[in-house]
C-alpha positions in Angstrom: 0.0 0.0 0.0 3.3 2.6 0.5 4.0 1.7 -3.0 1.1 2.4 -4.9 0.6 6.2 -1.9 4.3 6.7 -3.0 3.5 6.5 -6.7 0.3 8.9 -6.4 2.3 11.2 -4.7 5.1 11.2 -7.2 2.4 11.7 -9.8 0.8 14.7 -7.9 4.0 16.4 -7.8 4.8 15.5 -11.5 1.5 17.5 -12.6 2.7 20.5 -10.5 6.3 20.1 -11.8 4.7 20.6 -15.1 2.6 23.2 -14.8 5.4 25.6 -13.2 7.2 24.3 -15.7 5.1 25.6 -18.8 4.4 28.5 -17.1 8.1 29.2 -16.8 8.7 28.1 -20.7 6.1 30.7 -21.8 7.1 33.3 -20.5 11.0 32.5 -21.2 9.4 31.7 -25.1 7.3 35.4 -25.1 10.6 37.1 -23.9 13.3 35.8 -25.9 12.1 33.5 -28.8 9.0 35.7 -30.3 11.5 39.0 -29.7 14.4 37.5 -31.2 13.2 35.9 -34.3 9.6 37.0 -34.2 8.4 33.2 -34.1 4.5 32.8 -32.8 3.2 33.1 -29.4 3.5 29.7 -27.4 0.4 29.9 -25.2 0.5 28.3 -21.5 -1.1 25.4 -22.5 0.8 24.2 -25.8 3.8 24.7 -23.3 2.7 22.6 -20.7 2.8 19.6 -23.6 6.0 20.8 -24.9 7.4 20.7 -20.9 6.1 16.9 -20.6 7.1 15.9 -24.1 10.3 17.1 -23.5 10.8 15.6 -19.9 9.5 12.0 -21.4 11.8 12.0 -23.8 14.3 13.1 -21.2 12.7 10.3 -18.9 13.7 7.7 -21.6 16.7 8.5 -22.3 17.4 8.6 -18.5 16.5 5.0 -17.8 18.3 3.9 -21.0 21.7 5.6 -19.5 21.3 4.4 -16.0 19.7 0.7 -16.6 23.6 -0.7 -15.7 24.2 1.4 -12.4 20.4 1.1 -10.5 21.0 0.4 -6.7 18.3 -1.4 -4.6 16.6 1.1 -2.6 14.0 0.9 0.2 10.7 2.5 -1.2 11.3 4.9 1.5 14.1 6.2 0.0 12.7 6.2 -3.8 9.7 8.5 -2.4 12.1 11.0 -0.1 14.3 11.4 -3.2 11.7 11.7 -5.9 9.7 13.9 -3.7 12.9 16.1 -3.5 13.3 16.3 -6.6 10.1 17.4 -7.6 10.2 20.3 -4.6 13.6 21.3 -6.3 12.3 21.8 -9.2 9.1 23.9 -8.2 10.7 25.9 -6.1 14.3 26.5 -8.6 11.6 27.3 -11.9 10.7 30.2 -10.1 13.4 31.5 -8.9 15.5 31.0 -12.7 12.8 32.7 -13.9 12.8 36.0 -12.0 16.3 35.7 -13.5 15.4 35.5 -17.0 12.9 38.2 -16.6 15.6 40.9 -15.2 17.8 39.5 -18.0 14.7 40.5 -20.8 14.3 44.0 -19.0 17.9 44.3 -19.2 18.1 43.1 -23.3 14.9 44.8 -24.1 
């Protein structure tokens, strides 16, 4: 029963991952690529798909590269780390973004 809580959990933070995500490639898309080579707008949305398109091929190519060195963990561990991982990211996507956007006020 942890295994399948762990799993819904990892997918909970997966969809918020994503989200932040897309809203973080929008903007970074609205600032740099339509401004730079006048390309279309990439609504919120179509970059949400583009963020989990992008992080399953990532995903693939990820379990292809580390099939040989997997270590047997507890599911304990699994969770704490994949839960980290995911907290990581929502809270770095943010933060590289406030970045970005003092970079295109400083470009633009």
């Amino acid at each position: 029963m942890t295994t399948f809580f762990a799993f819904l959990f990892n997918i909970a933070f997966g969809i918020v991952r994503n989200l932040v995500a897309g809203w973080c490639l929008a903007c970074y898309w609205s600032w740099f690529i339509v401004t730079a080579f006048n390309a279309p707008q990439l609504d919120y949305l179509h970059a949400v798909g583009v963020t989990m398109t992008v992080g399953f091929a990532a995903m693939a190519a990820g379990i292809a590269t580390k099939a040989d060195t997997t270590e047997a963990r507890s599911v304990n561990e699994a969770f704490a780390k994949a839960i980290g991982s995911h907290l990581g990211h929502i809270i770095i996507f943010p933060i590289v973004t406030g970045i970005a956007y003092v970079w295109h006020l400083f470009i633009g």
